[in-house]
mmCIF file of the C-alpha atoms, coordinates in Angstrom:
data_MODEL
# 
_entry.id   MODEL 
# 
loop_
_atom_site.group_PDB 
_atom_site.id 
_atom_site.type_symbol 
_atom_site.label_atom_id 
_atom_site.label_alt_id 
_atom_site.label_comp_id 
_atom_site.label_asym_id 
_atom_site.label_entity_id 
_atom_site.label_seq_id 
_atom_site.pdbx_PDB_ins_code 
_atom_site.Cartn_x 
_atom_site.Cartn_y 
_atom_site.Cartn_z 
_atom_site.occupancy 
_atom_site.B_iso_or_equiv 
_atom_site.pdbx_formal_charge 
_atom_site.auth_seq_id 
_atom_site.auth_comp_id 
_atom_site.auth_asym_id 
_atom_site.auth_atom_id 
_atom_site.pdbx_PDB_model_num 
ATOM 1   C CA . UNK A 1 1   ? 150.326 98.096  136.023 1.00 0.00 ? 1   UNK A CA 1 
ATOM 2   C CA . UNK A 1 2   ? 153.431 95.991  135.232 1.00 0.00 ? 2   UNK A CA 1 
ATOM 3   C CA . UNK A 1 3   ? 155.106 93.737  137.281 1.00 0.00 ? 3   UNK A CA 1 
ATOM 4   C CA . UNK A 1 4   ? 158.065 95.577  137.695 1.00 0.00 ? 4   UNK A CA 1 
ATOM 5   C CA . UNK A 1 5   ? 155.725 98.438  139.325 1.00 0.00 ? 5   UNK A CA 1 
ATOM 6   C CA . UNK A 1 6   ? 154.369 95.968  141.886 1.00 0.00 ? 6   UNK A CA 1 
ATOM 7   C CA . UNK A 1 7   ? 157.243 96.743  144.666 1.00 0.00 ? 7   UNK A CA 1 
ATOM 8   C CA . UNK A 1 8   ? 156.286 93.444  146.860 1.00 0.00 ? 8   UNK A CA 1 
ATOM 9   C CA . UNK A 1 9   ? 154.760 90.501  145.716 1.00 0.00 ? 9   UNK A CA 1 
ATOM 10  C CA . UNK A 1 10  ? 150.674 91.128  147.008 1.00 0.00 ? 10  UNK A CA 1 
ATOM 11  C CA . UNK A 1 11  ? 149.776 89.039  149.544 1.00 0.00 ? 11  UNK A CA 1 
ATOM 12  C CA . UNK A 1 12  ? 146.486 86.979  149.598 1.00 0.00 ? 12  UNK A CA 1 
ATOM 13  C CA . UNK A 1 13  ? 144.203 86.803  152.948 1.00 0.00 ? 13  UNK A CA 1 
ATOM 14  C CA . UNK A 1 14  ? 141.786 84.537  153.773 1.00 0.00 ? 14  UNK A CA 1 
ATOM 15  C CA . UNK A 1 15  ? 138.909 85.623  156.311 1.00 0.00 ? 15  UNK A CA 1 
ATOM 16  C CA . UNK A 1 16  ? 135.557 84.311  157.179 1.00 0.00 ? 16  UNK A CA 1 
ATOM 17  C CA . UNK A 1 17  ? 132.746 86.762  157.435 1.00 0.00 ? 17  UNK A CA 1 
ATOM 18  C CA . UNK A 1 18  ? 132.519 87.575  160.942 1.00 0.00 ? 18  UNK A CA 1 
ATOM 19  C CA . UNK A 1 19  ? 136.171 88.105  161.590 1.00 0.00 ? 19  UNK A CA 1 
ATOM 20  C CA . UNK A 1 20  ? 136.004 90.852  158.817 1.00 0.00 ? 20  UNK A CA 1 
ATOM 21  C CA . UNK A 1 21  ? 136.600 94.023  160.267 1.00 0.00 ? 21  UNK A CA 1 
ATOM 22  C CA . UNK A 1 22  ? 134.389 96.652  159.614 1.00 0.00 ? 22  UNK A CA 1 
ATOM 23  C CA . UNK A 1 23  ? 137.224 99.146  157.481 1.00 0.00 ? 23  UNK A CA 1 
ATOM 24  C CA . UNK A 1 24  ? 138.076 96.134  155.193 1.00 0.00 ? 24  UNK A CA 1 
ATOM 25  C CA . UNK A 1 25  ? 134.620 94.897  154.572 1.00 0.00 ? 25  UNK A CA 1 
ATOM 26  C CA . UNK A 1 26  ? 134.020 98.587  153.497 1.00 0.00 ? 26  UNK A CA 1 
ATOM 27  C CA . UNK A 1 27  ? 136.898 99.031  151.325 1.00 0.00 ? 27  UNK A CA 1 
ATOM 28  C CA . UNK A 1 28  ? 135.647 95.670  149.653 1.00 0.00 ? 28  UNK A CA 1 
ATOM 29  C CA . UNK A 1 29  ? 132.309 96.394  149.330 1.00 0.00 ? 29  UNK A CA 1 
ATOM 30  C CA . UNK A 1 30  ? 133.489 100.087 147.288 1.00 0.00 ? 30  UNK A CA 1 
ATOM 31  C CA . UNK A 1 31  ? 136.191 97.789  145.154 1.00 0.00 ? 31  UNK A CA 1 
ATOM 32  C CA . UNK A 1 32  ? 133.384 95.303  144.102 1.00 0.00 ? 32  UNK A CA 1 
ATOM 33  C CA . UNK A 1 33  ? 130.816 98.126  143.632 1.00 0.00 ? 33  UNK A CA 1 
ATOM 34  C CA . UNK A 1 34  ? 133.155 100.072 141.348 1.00 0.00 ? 34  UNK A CA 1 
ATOM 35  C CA . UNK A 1 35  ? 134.004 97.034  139.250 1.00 0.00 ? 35  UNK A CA 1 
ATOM 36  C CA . UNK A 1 36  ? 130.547 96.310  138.379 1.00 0.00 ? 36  UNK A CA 1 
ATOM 37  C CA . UNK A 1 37  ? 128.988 99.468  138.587 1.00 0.00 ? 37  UNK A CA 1 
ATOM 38  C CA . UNK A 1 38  ? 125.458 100.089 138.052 1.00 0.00 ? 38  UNK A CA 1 
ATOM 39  C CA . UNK A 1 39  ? 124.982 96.060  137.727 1.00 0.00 ? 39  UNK A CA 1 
ATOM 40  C CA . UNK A 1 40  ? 125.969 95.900  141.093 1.00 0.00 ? 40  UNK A CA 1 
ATOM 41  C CA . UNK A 1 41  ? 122.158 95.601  142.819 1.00 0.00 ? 41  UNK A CA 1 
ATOM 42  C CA . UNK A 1 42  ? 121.763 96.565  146.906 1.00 0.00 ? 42  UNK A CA 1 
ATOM 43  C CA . UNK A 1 43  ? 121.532 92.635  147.595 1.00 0.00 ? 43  UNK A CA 1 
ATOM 44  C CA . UNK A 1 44  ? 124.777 91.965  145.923 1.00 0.00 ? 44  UNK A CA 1 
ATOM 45  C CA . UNK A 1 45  ? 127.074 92.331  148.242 1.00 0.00 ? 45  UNK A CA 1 
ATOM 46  C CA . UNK A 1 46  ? 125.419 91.061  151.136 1.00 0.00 ? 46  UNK A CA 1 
ATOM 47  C CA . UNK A 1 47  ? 125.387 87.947  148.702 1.00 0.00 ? 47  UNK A CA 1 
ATOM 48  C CA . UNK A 1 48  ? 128.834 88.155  149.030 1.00 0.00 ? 48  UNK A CA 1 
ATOM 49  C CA . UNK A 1 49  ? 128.381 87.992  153.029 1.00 0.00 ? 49  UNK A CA 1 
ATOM 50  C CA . UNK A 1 50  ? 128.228 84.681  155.153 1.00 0.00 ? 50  UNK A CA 1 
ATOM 51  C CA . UNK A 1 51  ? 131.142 82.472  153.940 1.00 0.00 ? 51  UNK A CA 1 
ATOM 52  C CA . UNK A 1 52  ? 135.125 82.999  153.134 1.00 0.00 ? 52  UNK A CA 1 
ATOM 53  C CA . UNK A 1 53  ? 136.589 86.119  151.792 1.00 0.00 ? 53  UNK A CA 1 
ATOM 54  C CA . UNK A 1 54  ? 139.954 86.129  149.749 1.00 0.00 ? 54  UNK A CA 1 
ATOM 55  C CA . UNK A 1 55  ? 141.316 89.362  149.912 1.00 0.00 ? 55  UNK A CA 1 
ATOM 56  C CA . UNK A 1 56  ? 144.557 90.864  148.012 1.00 0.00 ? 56  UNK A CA 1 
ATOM 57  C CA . UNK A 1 57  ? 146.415 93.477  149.473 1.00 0.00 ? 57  UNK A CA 1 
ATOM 58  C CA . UNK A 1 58  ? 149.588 95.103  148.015 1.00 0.00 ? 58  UNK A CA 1 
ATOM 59  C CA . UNK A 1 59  ? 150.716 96.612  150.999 1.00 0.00 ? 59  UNK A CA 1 
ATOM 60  C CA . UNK A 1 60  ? 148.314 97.829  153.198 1.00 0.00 ? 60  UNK A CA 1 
ATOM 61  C CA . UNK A 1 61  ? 145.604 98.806  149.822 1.00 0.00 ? 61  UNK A CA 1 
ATOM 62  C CA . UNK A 1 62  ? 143.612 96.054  148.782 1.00 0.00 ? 62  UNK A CA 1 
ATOM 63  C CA . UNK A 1 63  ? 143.394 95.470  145.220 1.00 0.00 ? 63  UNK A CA 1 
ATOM 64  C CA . UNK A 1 64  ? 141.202 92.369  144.951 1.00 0.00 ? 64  UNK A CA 1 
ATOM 65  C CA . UNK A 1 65  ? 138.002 90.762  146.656 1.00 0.00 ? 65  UNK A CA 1 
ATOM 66  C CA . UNK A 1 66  ? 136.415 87.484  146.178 1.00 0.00 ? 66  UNK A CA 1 
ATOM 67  C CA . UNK A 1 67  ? 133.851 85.590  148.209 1.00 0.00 ? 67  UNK A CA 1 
ATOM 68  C CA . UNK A 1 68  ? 132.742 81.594  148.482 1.00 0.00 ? 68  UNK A CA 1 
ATOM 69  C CA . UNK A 1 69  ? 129.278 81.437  149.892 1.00 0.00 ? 69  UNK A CA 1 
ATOM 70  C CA . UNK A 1 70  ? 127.592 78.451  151.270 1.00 0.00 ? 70  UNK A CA 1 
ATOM 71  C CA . UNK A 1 71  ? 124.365 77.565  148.965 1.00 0.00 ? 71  UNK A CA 1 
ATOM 72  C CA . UNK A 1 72  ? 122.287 74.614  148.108 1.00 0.00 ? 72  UNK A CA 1 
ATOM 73  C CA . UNK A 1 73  ? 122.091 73.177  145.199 1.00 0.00 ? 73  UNK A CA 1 
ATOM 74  C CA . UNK A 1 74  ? 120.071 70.064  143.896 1.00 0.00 ? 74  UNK A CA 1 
ATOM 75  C CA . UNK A 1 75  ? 120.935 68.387  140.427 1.00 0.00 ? 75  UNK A CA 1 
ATOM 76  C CA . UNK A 1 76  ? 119.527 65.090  139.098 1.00 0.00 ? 76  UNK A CA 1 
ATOM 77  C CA . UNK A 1 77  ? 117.455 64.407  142.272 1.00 0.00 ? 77  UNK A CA 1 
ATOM 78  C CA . UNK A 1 78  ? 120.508 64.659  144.377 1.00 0.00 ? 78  UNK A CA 1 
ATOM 79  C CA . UNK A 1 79  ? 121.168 67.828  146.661 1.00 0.00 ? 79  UNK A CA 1 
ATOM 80  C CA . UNK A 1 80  ? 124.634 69.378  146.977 1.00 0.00 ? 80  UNK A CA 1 
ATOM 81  C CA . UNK A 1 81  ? 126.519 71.719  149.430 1.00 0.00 ? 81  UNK A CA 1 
ATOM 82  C CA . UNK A 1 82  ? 127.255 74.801  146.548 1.00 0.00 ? 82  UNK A CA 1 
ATOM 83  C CA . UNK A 1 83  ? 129.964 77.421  147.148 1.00 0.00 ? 83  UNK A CA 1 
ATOM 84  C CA . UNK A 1 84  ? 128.945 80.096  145.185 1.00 0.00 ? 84  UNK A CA 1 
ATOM 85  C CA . UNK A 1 85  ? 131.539 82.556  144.214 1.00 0.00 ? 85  UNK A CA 1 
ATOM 86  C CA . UNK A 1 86  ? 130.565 86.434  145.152 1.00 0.00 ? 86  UNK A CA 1 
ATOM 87  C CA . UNK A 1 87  ? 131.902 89.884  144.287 1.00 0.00 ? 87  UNK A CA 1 
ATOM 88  C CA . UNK A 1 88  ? 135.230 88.904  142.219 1.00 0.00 ? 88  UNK A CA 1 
ATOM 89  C CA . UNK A 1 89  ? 136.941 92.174  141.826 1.00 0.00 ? 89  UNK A CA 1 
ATOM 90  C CA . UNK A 1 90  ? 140.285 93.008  141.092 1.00 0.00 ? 90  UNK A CA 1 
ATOM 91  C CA . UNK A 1 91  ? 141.488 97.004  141.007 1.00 0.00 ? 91  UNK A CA 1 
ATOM 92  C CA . UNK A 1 92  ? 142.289 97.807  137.471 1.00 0.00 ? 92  UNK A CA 1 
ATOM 93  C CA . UNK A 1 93  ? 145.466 99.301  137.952 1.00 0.00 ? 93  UNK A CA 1 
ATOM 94  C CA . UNK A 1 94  ? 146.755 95.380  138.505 1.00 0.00 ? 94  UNK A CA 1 
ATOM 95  C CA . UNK A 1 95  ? 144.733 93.772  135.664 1.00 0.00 ? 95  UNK A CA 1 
ATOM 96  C CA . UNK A 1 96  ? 146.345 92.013  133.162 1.00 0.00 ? 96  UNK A CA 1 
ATOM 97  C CA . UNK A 1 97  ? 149.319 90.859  136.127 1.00 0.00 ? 97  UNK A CA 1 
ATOM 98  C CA . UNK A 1 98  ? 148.038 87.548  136.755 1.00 0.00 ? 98  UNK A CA 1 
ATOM 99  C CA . UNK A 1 99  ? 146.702 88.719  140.102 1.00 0.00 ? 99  UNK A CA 1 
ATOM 100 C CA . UNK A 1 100 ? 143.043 87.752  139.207 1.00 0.00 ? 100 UNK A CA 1 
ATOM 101 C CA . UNK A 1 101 ? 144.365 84.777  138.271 1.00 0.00 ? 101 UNK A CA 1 
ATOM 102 C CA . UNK A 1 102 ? 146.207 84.491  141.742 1.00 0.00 ? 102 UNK A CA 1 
ATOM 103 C CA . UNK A 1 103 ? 142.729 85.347  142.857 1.00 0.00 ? 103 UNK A CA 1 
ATOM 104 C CA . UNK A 1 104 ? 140.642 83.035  141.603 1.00 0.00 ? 104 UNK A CA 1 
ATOM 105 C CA . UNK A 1 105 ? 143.099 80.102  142.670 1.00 0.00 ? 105 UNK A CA 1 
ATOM 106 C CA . UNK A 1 106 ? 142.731 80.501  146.261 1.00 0.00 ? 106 UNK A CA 1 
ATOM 107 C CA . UNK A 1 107 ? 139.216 80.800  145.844 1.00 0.00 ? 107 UNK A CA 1 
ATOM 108 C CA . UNK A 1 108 ? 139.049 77.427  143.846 1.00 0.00 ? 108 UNK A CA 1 
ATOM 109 C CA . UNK A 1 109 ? 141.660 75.913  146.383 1.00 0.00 ? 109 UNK A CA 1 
ATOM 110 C CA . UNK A 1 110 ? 138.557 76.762  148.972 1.00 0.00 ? 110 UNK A CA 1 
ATOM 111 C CA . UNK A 1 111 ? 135.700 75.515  147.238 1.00 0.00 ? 111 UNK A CA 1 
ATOM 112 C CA . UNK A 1 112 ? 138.139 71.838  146.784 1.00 0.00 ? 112 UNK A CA 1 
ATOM 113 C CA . UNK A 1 113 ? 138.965 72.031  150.260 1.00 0.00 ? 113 UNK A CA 1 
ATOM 114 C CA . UNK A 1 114 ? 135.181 72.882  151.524 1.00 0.00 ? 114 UNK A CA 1 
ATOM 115 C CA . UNK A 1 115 ? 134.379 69.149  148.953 1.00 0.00 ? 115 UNK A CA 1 
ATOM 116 C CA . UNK A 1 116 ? 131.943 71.843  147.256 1.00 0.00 ? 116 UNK A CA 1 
ATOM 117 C CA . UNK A 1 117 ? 130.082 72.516  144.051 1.00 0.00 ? 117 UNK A CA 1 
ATOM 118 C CA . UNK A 1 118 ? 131.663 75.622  143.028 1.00 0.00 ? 118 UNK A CA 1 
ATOM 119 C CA . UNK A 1 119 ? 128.841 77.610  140.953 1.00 0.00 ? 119 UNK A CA 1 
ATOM 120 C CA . UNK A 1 120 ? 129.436 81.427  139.648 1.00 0.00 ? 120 UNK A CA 1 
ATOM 121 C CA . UNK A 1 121 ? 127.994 83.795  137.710 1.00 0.00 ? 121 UNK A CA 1 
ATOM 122 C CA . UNK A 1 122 ? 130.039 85.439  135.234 1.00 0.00 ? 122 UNK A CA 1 
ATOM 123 C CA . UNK A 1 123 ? 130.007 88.300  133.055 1.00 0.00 ? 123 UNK A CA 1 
ATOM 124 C CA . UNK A 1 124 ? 129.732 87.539  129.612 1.00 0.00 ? 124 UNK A CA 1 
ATOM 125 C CA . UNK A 1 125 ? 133.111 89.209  128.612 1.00 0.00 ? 125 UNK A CA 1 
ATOM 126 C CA . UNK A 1 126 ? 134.586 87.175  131.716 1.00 0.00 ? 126 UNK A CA 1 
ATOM 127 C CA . UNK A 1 127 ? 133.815 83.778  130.565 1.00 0.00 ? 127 UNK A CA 1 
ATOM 128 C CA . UNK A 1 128 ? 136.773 83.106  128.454 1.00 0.00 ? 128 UNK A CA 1 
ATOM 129 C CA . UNK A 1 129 ? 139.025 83.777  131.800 1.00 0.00 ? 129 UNK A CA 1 
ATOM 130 C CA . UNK A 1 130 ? 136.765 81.512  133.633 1.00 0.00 ? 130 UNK A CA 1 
ATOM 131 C CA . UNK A 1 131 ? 136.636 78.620  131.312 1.00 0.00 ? 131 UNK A CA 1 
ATOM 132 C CA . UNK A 1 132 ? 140.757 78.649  130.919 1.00 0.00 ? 132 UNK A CA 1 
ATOM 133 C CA . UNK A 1 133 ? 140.702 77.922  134.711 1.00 0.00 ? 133 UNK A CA 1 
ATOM 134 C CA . UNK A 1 134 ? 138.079 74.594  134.486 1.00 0.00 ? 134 UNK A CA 1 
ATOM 135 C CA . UNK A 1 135 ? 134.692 76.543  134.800 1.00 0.00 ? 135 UNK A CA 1 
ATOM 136 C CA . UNK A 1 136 ? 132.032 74.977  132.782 1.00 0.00 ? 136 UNK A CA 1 
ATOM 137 C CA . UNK A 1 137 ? 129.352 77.164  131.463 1.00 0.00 ? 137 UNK A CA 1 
ATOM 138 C CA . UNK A 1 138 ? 125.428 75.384  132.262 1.00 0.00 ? 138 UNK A CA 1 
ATOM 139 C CA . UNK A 1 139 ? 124.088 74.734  129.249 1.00 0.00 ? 139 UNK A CA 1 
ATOM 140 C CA . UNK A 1 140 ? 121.061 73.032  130.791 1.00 0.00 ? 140 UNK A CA 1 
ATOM 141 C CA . UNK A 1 141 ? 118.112 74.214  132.961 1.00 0.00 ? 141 UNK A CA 1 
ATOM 142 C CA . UNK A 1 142 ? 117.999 76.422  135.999 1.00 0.00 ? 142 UNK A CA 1 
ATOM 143 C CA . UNK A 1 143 ? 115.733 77.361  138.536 1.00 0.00 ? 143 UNK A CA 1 
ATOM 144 C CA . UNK A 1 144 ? 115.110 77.576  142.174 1.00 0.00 ? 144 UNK A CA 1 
ATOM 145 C CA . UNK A 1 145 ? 114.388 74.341  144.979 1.00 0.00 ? 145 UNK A CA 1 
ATOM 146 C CA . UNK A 1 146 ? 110.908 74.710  145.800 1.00 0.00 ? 146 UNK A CA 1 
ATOM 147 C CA . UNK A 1 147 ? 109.600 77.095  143.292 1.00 0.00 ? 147 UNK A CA 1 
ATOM 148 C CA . UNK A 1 148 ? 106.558 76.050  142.241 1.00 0.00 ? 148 UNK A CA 1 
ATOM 149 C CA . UNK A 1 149 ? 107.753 77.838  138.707 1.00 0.00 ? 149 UNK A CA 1 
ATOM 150 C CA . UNK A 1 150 ? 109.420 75.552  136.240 1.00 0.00 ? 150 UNK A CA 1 
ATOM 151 C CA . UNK A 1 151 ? 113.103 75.831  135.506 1.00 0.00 ? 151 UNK A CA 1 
ATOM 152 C CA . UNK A 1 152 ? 114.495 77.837  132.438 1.00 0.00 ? 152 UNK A CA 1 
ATOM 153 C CA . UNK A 1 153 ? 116.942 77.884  129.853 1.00 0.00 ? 153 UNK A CA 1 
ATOM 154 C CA . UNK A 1 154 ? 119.542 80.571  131.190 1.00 0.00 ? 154 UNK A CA 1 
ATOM 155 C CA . UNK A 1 155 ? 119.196 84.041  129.501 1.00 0.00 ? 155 UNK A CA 1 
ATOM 156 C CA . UNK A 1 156 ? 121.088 86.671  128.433 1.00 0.00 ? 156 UNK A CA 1 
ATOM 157 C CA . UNK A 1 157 ? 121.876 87.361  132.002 1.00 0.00 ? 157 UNK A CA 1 
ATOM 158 C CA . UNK A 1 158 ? 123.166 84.153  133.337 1.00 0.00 ? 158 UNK A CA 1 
ATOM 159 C CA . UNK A 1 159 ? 126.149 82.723  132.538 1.00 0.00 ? 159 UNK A CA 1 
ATOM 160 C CA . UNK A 1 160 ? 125.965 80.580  135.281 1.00 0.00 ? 160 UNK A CA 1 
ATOM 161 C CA . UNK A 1 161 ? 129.641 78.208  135.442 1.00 0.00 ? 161 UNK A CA 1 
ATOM 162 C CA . UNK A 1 162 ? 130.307 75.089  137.325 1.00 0.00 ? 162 UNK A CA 1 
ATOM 163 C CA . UNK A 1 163 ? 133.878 74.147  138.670 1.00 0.00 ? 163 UNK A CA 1 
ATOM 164 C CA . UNK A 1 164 ? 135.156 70.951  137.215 1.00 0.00 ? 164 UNK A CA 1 
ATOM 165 C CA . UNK A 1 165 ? 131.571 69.361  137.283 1.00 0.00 ? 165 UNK A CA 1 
ATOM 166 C CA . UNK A 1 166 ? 132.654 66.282  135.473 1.00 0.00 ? 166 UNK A CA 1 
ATOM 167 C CA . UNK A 1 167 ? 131.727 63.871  137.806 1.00 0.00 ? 167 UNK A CA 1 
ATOM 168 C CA . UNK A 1 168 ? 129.255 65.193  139.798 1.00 0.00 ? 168 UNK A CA 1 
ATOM 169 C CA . UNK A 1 169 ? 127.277 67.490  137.579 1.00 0.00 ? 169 UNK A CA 1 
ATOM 170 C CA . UNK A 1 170 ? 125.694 67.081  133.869 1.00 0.00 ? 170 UNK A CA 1 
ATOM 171 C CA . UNK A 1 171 ? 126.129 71.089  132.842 1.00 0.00 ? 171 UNK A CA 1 
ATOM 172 C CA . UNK A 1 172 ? 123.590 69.912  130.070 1.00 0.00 ? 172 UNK A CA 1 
ATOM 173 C CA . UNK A 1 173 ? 121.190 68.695  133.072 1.00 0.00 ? 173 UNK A CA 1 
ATOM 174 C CA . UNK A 1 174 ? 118.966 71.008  135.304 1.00 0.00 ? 174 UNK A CA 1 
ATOM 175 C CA . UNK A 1 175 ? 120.412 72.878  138.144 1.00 0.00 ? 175 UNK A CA 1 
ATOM 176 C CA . UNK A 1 176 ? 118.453 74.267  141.588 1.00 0.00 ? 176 UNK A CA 1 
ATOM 177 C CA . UNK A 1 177 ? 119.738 76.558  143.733 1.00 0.00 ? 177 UNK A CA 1 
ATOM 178 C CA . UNK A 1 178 ? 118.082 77.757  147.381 1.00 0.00 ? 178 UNK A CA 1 
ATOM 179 C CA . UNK A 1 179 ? 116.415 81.361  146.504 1.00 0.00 ? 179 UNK A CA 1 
ATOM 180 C CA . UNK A 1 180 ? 117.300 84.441  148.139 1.00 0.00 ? 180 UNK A CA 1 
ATOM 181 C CA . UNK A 1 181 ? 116.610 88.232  148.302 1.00 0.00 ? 181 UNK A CA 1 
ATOM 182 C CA . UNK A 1 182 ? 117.804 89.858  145.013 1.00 0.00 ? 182 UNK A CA 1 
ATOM 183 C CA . UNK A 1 183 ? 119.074 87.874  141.927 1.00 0.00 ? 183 UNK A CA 1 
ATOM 184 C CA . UNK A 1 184 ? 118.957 83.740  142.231 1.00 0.00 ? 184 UNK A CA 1 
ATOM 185 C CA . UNK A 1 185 ? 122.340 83.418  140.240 1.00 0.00 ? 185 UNK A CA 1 
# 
């Protein structure tokens, strides 16, 4: 969609968990879920559950969904309050109009105001747009706090990104997170 096709300028909301409604939480769930398809897993979006949503509407439709969850995360033998970014989806009919982008900002302005670690996991084909904004792919180990299994080298399916780590995080280092039903990253 262009810009000229966008008749008002899309307004962001921003919404903890429990004061979102039931409809909206809905329509969010179905805009994440058709953005990732069959990759989205049942425990994925109540991943995205518990923290702040950032939602986009244009109008009355929202077009875009992104979560900041609280997590732990310990690095270096210190232990961090993580927001972990959940269920970034933007309708397609607006990609490519800076609205992810718009997005992902409020999202970030969150996780700086929360004094957070932000931590996502991307798509691979998603990193580029990631990096661009200060997103730091983990190069190092990762595994979870008080598995008694040793931390690995991130595989094909983690591309696990840290926001603007550079003085709290070594992205070359090893990184915990608590566990939880479903998918660790």
């Amino acid at each position: 969609m262009s810009q000229e096709a966008i008749q008002q300028e899309p307004r962001l909301e921003s919404v903890i968990t429990d004061d979102l409604g039931d409809a909206d939480a809905h329509t969010c769930e179905g805009l994440v879920r058709g953005a990732f398809g069959e990759r989205f897993t049942p425990y994925d979006w109540q991943h995205a559950l518990g923290g702040t949503h950032v939602i986009l509407r244009d109008g009355d439709r929202i077009i875009g969904h992104a979560a900041v969850v609280p997590r732990l995360l310990h690095h270096g033998g210190d232990e961090f309050d993580g927001g972990f970014v959940e269920a970034v989806a933007l309708d397609p009919e607006f990609r490519g109009t800076g609205l992810g982008a718009r997005l992902m900002a409020a999202i970030e302005e969150q996780i700086e105001s929360d004094d957070v670690v932000g931590v996502l996991n991307s798509l691979p084909d998603a990193v580029g747009f990631y990096e661009r904004r200060g997103w730091v792919l983990w190069r190092g180990l990762l595994g979870g706090i008080g598995n008694t299994e040793e931390p690995t080298p991130p595989d094909e399916d983690d591309a696990v990104m840290v926001f603007r780590p550079e003085s709290r995080l070594d992205p070359d280092g090893t990184l915990l997170v608590n566990n939880r039903v479903g998918s660790r990253w």
